[in-house]
C-alpha positions in Angstrom: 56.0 -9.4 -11.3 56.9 -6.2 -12.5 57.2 -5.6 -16.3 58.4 -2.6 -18.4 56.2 -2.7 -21.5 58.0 0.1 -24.6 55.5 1.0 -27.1 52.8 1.0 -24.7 51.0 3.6 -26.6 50.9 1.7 -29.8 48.0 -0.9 -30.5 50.1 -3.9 -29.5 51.7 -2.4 -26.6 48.6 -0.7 -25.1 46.8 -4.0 -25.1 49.9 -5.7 -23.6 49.9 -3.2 -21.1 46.1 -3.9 -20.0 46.4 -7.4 -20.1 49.1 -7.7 -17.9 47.3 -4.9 -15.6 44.7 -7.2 -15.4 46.2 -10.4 -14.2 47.8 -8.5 -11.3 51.0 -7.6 -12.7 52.8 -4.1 -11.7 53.2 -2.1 -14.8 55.3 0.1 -16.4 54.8 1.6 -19.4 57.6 3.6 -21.6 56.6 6.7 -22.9 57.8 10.2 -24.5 55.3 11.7 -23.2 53.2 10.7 -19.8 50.9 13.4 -19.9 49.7 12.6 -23.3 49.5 8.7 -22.8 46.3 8.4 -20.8 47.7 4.9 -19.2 44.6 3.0 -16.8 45.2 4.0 -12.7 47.8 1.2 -11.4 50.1 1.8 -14.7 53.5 4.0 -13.5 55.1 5.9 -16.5 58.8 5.8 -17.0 59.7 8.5 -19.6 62.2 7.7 -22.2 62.4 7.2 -26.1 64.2 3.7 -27.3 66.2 5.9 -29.7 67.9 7.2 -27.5 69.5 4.7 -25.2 70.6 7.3 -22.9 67.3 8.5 -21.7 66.7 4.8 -20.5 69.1 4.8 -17.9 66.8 4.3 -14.9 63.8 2.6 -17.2 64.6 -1.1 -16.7 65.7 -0.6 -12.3 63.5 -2.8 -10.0 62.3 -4.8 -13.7 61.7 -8.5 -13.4 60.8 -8.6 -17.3 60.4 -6.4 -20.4 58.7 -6.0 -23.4 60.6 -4.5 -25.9 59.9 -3.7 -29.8 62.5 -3.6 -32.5 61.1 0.2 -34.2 61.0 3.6 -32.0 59.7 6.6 -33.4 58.7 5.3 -36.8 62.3 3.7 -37.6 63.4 0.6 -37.0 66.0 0.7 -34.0 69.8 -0.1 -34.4 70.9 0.2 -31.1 68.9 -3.3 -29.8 72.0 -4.6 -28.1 72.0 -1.5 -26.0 69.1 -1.9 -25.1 69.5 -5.5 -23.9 73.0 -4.7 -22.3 71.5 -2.5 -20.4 68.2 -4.3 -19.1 70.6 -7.2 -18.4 72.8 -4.9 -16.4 69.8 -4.0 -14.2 69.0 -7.4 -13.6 66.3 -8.0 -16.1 66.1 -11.9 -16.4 62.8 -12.2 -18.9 62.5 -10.0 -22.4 60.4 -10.2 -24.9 60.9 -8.5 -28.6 57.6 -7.8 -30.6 59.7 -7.2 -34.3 58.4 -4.8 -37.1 57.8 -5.2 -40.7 61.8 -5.4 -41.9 64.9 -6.8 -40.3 66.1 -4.7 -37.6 69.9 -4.2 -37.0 71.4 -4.2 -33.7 69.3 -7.2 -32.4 
């Protein structure tokens, strides 16, 4: 299967992506910054920032699943439905949502 993880930097997300690399699973991880990540050899980087739904246009193509977290760059997110509309347009069937502290809008 072949699963975007976002916040694949972070503690959870890092682990996630890992895990997943270890049970055979083709990864991707979303990051700002690739070069700074340091993501295991098999991992593929898709640059992008969940703030910006924009810059996730081509994130979620050839995705059977995501992982997806409800804060981006220290803020919780408000555009969550975005995000959703658009991994459902690419034909993303499985999504899972790791939530923060506080209520998220947008969800």
């Amino acid at each position: 299967m072949r699963i975007l993880v976002t916040g694949a930097t972070g503690r959870i997300g890092r682990r996630l992506v890992d895990e997943l690399l270890q049970d055979g699973h083709e990864v991707i991880a979303l990051t700002r910054n690739p070069e700074a990540a340091g993501f295991p050899d098999g991992v593929s980087a898709a640059v992008g920032d969940l703030t910006d739904a924009g810059s996730l246009a081509t994130a979620f193509d050839d995705v059977d699943a995501a992982s997806l977290i409800t804060f981006g760059g220290g803020a919780d997110l408000t555009n969550g439905s975005e995000l959703v509309s658009l991994a459902e347009r690419a034909g993303v069937r499985r999504i899972t949502v790791q939530g923060g502290w506080d209520e998220t809008s947008g969800e």
